[in-house]
Rosetta silent file (secondary structure, phi, psi, omega in degrees, C-alpha in Angstrom):
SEQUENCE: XXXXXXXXXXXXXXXXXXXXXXXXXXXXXXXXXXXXXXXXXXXXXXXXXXXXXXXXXXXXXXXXXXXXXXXXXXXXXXXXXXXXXXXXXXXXXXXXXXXXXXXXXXXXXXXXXXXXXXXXXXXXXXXXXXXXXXXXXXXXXXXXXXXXXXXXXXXXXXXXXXXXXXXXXXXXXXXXXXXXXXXXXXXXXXXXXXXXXXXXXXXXXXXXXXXXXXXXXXXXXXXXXXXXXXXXXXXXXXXXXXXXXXXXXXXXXXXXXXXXXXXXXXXXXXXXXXXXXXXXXXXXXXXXXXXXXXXXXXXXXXX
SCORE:     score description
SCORE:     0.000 S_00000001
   1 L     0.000  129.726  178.314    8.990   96.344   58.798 S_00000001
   2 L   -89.187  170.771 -173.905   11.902   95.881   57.082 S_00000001
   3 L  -122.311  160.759  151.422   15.573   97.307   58.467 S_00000001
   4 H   -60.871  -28.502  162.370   18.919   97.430   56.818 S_00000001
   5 H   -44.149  -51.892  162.614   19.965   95.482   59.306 S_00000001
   6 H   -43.209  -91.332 -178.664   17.885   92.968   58.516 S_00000001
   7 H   -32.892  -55.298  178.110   19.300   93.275   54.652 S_00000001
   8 H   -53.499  -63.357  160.291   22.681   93.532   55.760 S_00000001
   9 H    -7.315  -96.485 -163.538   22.370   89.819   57.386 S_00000001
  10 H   -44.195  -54.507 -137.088   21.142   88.463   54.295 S_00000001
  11 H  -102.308    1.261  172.832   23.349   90.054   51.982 S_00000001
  12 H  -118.722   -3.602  168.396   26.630   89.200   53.735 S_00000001
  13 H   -69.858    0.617 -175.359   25.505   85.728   55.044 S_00000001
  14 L  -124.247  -21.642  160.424   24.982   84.853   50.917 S_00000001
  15 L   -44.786  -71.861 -163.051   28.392   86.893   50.523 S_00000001
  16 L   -99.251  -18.053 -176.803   30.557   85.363   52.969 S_00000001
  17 L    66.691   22.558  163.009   28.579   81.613   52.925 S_00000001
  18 L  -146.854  145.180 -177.944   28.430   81.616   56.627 S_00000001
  19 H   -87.946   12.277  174.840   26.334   83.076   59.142 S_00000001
  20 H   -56.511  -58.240 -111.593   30.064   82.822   61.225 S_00000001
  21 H  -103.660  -67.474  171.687   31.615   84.977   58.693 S_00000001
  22 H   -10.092  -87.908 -168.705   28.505   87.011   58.657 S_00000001
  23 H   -30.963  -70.230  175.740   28.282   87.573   62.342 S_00000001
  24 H   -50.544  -38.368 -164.678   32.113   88.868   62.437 S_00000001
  25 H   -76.824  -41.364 -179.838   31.797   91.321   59.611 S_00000001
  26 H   -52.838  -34.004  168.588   29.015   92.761   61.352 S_00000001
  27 L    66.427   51.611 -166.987   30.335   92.709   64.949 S_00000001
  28 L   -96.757  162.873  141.547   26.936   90.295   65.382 S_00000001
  29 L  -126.593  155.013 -149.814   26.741   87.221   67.121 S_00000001
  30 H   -80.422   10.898  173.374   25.196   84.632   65.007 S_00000001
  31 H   -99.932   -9.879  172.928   21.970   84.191   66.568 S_00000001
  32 H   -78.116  -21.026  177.715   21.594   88.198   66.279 S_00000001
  33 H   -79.361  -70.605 -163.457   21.983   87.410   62.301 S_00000001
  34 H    -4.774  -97.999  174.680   19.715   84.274   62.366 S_00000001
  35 H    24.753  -85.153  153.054   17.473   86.249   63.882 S_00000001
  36 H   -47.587  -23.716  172.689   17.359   89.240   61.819 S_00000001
  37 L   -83.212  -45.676 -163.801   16.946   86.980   58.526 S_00000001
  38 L   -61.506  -20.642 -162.925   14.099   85.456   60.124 S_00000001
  39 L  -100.229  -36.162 -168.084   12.173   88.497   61.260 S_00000001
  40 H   -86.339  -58.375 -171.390   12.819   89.952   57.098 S_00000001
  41 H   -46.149  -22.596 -178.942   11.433   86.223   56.056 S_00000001
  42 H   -89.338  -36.989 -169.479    8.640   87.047   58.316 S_00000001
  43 H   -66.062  -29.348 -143.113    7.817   90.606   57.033 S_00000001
  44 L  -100.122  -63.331  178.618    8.325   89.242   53.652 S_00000001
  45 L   110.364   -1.137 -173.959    6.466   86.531   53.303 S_00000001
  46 L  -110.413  156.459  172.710    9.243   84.348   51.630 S_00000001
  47 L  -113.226  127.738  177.527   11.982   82.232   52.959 S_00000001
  48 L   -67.605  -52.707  159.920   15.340   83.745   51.671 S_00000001
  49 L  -139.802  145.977 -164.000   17.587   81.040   51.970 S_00000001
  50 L   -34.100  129.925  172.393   17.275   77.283   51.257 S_00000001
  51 L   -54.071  -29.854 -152.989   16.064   75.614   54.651 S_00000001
  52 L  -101.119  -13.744  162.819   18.170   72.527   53.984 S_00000001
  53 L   -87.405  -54.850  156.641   21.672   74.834   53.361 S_00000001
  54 L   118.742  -32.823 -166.980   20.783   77.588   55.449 S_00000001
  55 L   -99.112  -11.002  162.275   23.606   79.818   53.263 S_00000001
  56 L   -98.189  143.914  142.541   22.058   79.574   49.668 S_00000001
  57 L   -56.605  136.245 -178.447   19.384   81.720   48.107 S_00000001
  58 L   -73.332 -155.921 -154.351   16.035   80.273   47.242 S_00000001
  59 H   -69.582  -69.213  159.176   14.764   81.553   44.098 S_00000001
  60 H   -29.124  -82.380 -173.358   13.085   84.625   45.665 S_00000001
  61 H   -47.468  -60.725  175.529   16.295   85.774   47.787 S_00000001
  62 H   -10.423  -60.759  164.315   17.879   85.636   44.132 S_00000001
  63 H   -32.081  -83.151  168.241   15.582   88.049   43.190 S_00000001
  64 H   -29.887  -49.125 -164.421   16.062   90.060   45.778 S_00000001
  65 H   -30.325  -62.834 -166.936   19.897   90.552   46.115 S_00000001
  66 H   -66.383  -28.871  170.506   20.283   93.400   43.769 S_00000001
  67 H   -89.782  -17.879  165.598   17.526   95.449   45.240 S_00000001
  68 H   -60.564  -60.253  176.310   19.036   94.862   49.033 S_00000001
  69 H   -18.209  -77.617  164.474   22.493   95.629   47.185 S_00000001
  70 H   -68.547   17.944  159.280   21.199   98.895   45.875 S_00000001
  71 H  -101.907  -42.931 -176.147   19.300   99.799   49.070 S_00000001
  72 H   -71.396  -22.504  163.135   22.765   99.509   51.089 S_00000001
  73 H   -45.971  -65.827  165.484   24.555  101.638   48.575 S_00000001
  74 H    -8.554  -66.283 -159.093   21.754  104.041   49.009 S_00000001
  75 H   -82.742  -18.966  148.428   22.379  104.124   52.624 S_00000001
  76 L  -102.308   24.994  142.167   25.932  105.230   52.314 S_00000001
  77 L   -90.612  -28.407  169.384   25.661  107.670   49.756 S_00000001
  78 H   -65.090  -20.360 -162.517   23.033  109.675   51.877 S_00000001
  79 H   -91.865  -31.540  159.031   25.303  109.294   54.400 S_00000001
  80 H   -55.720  -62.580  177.080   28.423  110.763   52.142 S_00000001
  81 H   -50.284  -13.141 -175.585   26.319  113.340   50.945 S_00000001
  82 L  -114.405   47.718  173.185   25.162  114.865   53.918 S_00000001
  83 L    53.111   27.679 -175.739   29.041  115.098   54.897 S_00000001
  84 L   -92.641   14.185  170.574   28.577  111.942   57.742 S_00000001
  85 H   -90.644   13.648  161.148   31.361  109.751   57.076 S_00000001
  86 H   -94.464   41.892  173.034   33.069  110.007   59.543 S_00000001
  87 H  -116.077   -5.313 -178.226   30.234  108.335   61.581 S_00000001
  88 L   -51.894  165.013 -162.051   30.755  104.746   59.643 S_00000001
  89 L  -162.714   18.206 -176.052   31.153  102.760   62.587 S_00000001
  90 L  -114.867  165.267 -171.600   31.430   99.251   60.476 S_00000001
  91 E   -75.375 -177.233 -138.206   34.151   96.897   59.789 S_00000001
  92 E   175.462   82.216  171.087   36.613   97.436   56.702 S_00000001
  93 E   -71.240  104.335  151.218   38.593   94.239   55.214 S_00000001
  94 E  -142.181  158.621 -165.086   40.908   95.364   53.198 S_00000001
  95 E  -114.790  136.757 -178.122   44.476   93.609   51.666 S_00000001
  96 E  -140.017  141.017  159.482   47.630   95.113   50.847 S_00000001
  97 L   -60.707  175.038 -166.088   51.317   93.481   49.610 S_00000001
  98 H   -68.649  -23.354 -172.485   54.092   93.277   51.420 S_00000001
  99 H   -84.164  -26.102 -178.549   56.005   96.496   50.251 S_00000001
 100 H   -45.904  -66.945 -173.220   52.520   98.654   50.816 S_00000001
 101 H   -69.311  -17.596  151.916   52.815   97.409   54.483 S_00000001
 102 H   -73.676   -6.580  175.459   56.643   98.082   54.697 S_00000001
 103 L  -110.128  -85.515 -149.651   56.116  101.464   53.618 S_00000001
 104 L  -130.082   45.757  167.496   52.510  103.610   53.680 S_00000001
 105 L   -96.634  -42.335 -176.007   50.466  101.215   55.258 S_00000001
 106 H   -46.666  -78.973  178.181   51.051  102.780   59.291 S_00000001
 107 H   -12.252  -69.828 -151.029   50.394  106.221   57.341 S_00000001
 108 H   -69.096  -27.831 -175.068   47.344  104.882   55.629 S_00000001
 109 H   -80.256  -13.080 -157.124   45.671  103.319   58.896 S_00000001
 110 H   -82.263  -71.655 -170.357   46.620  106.469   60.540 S_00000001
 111 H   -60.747  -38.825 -171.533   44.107  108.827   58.045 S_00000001
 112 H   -58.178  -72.099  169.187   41.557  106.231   57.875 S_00000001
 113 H   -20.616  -51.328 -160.985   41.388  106.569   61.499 S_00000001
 114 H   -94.247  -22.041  176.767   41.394  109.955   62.181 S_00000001
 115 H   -70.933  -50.720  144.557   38.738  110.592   58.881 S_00000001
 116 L  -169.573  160.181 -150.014   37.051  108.303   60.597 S_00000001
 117 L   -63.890  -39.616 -179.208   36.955  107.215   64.245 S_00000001
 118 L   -78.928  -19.985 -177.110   34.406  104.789   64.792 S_00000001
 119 L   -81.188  165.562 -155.669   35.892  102.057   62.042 S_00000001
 120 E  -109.934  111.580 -166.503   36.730   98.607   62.754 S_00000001
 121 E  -125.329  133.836 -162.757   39.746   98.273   60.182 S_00000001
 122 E  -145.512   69.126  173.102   41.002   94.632   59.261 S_00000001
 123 E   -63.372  163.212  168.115   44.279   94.881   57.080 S_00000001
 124 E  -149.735  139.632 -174.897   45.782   91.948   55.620 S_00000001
 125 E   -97.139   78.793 -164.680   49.253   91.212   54.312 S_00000001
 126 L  -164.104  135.127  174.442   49.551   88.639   51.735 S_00000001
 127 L   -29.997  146.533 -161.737   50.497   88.485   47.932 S_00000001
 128 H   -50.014  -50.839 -167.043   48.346   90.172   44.913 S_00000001
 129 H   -65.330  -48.890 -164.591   47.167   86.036   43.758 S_00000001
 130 H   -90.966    1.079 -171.554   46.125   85.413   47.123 S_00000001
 131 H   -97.838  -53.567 -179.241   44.207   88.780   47.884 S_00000001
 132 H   -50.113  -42.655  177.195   42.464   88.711   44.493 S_00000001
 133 H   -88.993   -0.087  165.501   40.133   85.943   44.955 S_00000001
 134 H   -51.881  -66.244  175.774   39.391   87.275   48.332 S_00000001
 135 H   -64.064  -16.417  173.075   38.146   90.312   46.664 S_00000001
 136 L   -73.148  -27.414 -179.274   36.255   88.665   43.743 S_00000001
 137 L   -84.257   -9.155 -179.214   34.396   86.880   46.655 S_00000001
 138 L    80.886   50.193 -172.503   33.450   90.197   48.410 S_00000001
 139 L  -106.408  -11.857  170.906   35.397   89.360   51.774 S_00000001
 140 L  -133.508  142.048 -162.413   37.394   92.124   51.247 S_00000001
 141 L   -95.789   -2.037  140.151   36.156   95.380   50.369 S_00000001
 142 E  -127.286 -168.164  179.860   39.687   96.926   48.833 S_00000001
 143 E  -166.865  141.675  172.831   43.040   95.817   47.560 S_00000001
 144 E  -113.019  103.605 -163.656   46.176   97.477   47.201 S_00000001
 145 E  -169.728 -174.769  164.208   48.491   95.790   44.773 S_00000001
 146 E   -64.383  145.093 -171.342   49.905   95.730   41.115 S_00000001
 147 L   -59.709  133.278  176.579   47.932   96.838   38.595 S_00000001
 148 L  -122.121 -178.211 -165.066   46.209   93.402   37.207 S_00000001
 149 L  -105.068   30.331  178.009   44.922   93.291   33.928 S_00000001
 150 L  -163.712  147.971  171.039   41.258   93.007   33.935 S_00000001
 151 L  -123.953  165.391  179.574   38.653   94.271   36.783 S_00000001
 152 L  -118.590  141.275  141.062   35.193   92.541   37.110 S_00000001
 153 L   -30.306  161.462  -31.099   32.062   94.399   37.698 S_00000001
 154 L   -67.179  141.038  179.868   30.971   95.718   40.468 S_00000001
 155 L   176.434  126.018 -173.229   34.811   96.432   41.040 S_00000001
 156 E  -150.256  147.256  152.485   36.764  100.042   39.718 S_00000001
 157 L   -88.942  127.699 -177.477   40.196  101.055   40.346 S_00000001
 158 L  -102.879   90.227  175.237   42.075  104.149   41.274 S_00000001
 159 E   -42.597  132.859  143.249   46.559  104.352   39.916 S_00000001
 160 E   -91.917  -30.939  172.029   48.332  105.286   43.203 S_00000001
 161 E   143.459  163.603  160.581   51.695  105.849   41.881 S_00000001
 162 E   -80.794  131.891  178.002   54.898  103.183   41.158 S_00000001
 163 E  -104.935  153.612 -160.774   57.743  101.350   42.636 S_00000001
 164 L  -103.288  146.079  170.769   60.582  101.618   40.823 S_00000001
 165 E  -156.920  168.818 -175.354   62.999   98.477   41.108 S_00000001
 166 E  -158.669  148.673  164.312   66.882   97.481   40.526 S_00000001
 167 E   -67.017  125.789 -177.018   69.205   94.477   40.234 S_00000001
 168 E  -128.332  119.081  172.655   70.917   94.622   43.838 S_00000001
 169 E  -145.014 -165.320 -156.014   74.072   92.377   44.969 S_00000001
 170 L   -98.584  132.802 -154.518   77.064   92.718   48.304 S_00000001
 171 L   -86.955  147.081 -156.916   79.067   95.182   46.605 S_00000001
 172 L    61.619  -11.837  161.834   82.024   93.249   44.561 S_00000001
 173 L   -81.433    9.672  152.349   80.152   90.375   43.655 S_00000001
 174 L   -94.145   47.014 -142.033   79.944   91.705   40.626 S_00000001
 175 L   -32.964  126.016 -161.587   82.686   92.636   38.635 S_00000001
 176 L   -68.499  130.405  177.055   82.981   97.109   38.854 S_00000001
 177 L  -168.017  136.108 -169.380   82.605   98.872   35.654 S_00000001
 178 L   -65.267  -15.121  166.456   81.708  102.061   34.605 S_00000001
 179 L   -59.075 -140.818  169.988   79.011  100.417   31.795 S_00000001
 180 L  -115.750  122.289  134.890   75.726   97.937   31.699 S_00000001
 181 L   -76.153  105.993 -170.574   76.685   94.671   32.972 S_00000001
 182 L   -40.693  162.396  166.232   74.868   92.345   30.122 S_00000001
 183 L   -89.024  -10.664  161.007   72.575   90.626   32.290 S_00000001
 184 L   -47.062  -47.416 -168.475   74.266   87.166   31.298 S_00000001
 185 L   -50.906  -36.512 -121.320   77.093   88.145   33.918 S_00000001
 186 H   -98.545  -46.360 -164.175   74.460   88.725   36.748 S_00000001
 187 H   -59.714   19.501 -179.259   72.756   85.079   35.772 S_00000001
 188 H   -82.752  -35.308 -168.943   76.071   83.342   36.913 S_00000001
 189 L   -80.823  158.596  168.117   75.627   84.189   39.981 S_00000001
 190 E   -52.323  106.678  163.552   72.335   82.221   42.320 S_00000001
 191 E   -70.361  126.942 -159.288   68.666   84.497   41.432 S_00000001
 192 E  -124.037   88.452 -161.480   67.151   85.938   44.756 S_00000001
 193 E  -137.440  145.957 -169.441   63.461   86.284   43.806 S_00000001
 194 L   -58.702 -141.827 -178.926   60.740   86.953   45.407 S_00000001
 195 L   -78.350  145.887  172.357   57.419   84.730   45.902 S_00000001
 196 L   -79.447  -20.710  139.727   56.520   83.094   43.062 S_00000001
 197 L   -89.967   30.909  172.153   52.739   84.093   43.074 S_00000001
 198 L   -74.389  164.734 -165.562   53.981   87.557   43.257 S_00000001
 199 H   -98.357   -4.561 -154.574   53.428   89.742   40.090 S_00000001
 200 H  -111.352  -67.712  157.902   57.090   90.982   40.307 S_00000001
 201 H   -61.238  -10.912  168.002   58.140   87.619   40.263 S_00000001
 202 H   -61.742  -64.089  179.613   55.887   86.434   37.183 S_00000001
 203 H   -41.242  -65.155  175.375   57.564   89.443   35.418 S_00000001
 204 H   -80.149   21.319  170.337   60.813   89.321   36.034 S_00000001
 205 H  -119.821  -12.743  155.764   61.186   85.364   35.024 S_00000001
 206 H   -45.315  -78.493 -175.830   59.129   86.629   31.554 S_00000001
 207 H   -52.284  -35.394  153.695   61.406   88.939   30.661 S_00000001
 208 H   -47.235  -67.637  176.083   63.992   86.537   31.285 S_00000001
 209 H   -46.147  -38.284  155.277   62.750   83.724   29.359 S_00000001
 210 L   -23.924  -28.016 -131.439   62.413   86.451   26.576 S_00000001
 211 L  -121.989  -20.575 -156.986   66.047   87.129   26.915 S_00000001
 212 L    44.756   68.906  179.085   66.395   82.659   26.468 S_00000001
 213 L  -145.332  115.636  153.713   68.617   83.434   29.716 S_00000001
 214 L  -102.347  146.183 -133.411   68.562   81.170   32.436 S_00000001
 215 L  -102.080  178.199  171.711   69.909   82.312   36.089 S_00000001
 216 L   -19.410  -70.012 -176.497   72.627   79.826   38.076 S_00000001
 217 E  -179.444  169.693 -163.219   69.718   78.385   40.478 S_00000001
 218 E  -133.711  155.316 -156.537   67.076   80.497   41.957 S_00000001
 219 E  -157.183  122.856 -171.230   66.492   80.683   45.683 S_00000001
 220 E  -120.862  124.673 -168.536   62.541   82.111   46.192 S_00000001
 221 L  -130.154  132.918  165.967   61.946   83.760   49.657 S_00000001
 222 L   -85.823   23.790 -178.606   58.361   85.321   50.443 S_00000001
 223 L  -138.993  115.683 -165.791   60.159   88.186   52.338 S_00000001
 224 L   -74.735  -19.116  174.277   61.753   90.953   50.375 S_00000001
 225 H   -53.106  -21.562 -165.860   63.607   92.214   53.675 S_00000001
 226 H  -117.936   40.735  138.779   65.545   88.770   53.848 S_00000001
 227 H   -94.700  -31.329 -165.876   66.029   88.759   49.837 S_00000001
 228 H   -88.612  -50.583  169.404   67.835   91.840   50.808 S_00000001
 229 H   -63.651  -43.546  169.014   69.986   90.280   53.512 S_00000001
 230 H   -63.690    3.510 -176.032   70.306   87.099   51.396 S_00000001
 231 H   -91.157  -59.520 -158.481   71.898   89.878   48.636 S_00000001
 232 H   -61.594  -27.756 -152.487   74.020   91.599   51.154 S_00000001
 233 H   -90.403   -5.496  175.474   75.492   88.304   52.752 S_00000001
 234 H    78.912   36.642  176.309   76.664   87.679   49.168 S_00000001
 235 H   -96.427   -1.746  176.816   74.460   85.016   48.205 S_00000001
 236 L   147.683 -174.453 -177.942   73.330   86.281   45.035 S_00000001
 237 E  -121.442  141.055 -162.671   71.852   89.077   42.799 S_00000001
 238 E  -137.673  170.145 -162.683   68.033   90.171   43.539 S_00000001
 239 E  -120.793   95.238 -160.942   65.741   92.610   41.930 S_00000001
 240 E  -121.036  172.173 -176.876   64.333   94.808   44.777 S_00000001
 241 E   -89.850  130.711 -163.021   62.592   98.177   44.805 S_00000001
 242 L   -49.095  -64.801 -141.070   65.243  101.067   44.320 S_00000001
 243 L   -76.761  -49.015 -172.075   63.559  103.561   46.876 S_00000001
 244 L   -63.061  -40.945  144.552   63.394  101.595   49.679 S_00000001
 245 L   -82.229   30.740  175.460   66.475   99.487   49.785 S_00000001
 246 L   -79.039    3.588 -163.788   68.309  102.646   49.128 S_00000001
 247 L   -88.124  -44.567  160.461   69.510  102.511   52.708 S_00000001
 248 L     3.404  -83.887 -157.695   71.340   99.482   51.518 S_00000001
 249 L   -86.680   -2.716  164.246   73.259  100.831   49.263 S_00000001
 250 L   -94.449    9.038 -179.541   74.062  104.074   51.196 S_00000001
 251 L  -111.231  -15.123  178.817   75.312  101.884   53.979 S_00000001
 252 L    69.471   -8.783  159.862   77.588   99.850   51.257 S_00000001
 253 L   -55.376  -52.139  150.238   75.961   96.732   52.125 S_00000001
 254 L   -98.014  164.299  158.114   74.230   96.365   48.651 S_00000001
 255 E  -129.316  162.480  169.320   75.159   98.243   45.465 S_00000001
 256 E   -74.594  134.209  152.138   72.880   98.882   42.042 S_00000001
 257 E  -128.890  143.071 -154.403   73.466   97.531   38.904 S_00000001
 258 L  -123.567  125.166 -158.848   72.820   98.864   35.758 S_00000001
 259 L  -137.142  151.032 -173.907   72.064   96.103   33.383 S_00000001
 260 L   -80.970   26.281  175.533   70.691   95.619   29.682 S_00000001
 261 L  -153.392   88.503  145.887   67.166   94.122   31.168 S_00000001
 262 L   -74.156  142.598 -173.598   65.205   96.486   33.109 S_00000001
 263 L  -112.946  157.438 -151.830   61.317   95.923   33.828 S_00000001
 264 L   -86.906  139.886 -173.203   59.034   99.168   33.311 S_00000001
 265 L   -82.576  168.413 -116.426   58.205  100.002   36.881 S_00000001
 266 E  -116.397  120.493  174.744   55.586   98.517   38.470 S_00000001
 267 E   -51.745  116.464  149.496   51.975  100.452   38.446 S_00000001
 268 E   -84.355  169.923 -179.698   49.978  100.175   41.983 S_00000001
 269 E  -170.658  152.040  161.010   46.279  100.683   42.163 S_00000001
 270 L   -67.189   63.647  166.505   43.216  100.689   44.415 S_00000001
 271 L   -61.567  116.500  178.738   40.908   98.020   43.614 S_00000001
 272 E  -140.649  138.336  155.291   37.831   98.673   45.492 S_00000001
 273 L   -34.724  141.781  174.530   33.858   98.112   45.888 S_00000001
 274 L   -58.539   14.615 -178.552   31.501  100.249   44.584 S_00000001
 275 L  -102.094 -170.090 -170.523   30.391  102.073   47.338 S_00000001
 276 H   -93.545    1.609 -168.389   31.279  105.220   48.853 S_00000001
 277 H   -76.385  -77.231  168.576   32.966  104.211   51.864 S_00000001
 278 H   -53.582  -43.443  175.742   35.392  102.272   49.751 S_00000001
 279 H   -37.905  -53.844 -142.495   35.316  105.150   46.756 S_00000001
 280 H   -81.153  -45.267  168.815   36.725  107.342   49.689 S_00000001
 281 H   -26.238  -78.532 -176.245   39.357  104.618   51.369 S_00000001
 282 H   -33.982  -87.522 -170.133   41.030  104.562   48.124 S_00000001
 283 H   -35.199  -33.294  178.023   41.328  108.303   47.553 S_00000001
 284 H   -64.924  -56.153  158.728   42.751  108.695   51.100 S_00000001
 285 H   -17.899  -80.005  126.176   45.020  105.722   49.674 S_00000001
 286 H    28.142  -90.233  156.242   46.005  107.467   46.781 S_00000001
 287 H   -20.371  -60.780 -174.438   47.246  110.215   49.024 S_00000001
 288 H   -76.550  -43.434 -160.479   49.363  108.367   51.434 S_00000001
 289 L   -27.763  129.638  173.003   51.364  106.514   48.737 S_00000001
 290 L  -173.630  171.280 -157.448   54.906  106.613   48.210 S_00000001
 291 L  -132.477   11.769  171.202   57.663  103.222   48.380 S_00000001
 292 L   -79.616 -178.592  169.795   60.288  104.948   50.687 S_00000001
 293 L   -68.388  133.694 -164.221   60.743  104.174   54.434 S_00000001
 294 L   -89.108  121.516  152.858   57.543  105.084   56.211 S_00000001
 295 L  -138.682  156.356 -170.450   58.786  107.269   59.989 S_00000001
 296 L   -76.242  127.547 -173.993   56.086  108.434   62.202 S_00000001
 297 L  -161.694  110.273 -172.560   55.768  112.353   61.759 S_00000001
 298 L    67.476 -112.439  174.496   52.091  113.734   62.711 S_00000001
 299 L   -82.492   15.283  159.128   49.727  111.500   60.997 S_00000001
 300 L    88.775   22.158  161.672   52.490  108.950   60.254 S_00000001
 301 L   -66.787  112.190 -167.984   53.031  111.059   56.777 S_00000001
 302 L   -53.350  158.210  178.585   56.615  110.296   55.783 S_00000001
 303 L  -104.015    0.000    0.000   59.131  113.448   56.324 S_00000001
C-alpha cells in the first residue's frame, strides 16, 4: 500500500540528490528513506530510481513525480482546510538577507512558532544571489529578499513592504550645506558598499555608471553593521537603509545626505512554494515586516 511517506522519500531524495539531504529534511535516517523507496518500488512494481545512481529517476519515476507532487499538495491543503495547521510538525528551510535578520526575522520566528508549535524551522542568512539558486533547486521552501525580476513556475510571490536607503558619512566629512550635495563631491571621498552579489550593490554601481561617475576607490564589506562603523570612523560615504541606521545619526555618529542620485527604494517580497504551508509562512511574513530595530515586546512585534 502506498504511504506519503513513502512519496515523500522519493520526491525529496530526486529533489535534494541525496538520500543524506533527504534523510535531514525529513528528520529520517537514511536507511528509514532507503527503505521506504523500496517498499513503494515493491508495491509498485517499478524501480524509481536508476540502480546504478541511486538519486536519478528511471523513466517511470519521471512519470510519476507530478502525480506524488500533487498528492503531497493534496495532503496539506486538507490539512489547511480543516483548520490543522498548526499540527505541521515538518521541517521549514527558508532564507532571508542580512537586513531581514537584523530587523523582523526574531519577530517572524516568533509567529511561526507560536501558529505553529510542532515546526522544525531552518533560517538561513546569506545574500539574495546565493539564496536564489537554493530555491530554484527546492532546498529551500521560501525566500525573503529584493524583489527579482522574473519567478519560475511552481514559485509565486507575495510584496512585504520597502527599505528605504540614504548616503551616510561621520558627520563633517562632508562639506555642511543647506542644499543637494552633487553626488560628484561624495565620489571623492573612498565608496563603502555592500557585497557585491547583493542587489543593492548591483544597483547602486548602475546608477552610478549612468551618472559616468566613478567613486575614489571602493572598499566592499559583506556586513552592513561594519559599513556603518567603517562610515562613522570616517572612512568614507556608504549608502545604508535610512530606518535602521537612524540611531546613527541621532547619536551624531553618522549624518544623511541629500544628494542628486537617489535609488527608488528597494521592494521586498516572499518568494515561496506552492503549497499551503509556505502560502501561509509568507502571509505571516508579510505581517511581521518593517526595517527598523526589531526589541522583544510580546511576540517579538516591534514597539
Amino acid at each position: 500500500m502506498l504511504t506519503l511517506k513513502q512519496i515523500e522519500a522519493v520526491y525529496w531524495v530526486h529533489t535534494l540528490g541525496s538520500f543524506h539531504a533527504a534523510a535531514q529534511r525529513l528528520n529520517a535516517t537514511q536507511s528509514t528513506i532507503s527503505k521506504r523507496i523500496q517498499t513503494l518500488e515493491d508495491a509498485l512494481g517499478v524501480e524509481l530510481f536508476d540502480a546504478a545512481t541511486r538519486t536519478q529517476l528511471t523513466i517511470k519515476g519521471r512519470e510519476l513525480l507530478a502525480d506524488f507532487e500533487r498528492m503531497l499538495e493534496l495532503q496539506q491543503s486538507v490539512i489547511s482546510r480543516v483548520g490543522a495547521e498548526g499540527s505541521y510538525s515538518g521541517r521549514f528551510s527558508f532564507g532571508v538577507t542580512e537586513m531581514v535578520a537584523l530587523t523582523w526575522l526574531p519577530g517572524l520566528i516568533g509567529r511561526i512558532q507560536q501558529v505553529y508549535p510542532e515546526i522544525v524551522l531552518e533560517p538561513k542568512v546569506d545574500l539574495t544571489t546565493s539564496l536564489w539558486p537554493q530555491m530554484m533547486s527546492r532546498r529551500l521552501d521560501l525566500v525573503i529578499c529584493p524583489a527579482v525580476d522574473a519567478l519560475a513556475p511552481p514559485f509565486a510571490s507575495i510584496p512585504l513592504g520597502y527599505m528605504d536607503s540614504v548616503w551616510m558619512c561621520r558627520p563633517g566629512l562632508v562639506p555642511a550645506t543647506q542644499g543637494v550635495v552633487p553626488v560628484q563631491t561624495l565620489m571623492e571621498h573612498p565608496l563603502l558598499v555592500y557585497s557585491e552579489g547583493s542587489l543593492l550593490h548591483q544597483g547602486l554601481l548602475r546608477a552610478l555608471a549612468a551618472m559616468r561617475l566613478r567613486p575614489k576607490s571602493t572598499v566592499v564589506c559583506n556586513s552592513m553593521i561594519a559599513l556603518a562603523e567603517l562610515a562613522s570612523a570616517g572612512l568614507g560615504v556608504a549608502y545604508l537603509p535610512r530606518e535602521y541606521f537612524s540611531a546613527y545619526i541621532r547619536s551624531n555618529e553618522l549624518c544623511a545626505v541629500q544628494t542628486n542620485l537617489a535609488l527608488p527604494p528597494l521592494e521586498y517580497v516572499a518568494v515561496h512554494a506552492n503549497n499551503a504551508i509556505s502560502r501561509h509562512i509568507a502571509e505571516l511574513a508579510r505581517q511581521q515586516c518593517h526595517f527598523g530595530r526589531w526589541r522583544r515586546n510580546g511576540l517579538g512585534v516591534p514597539r
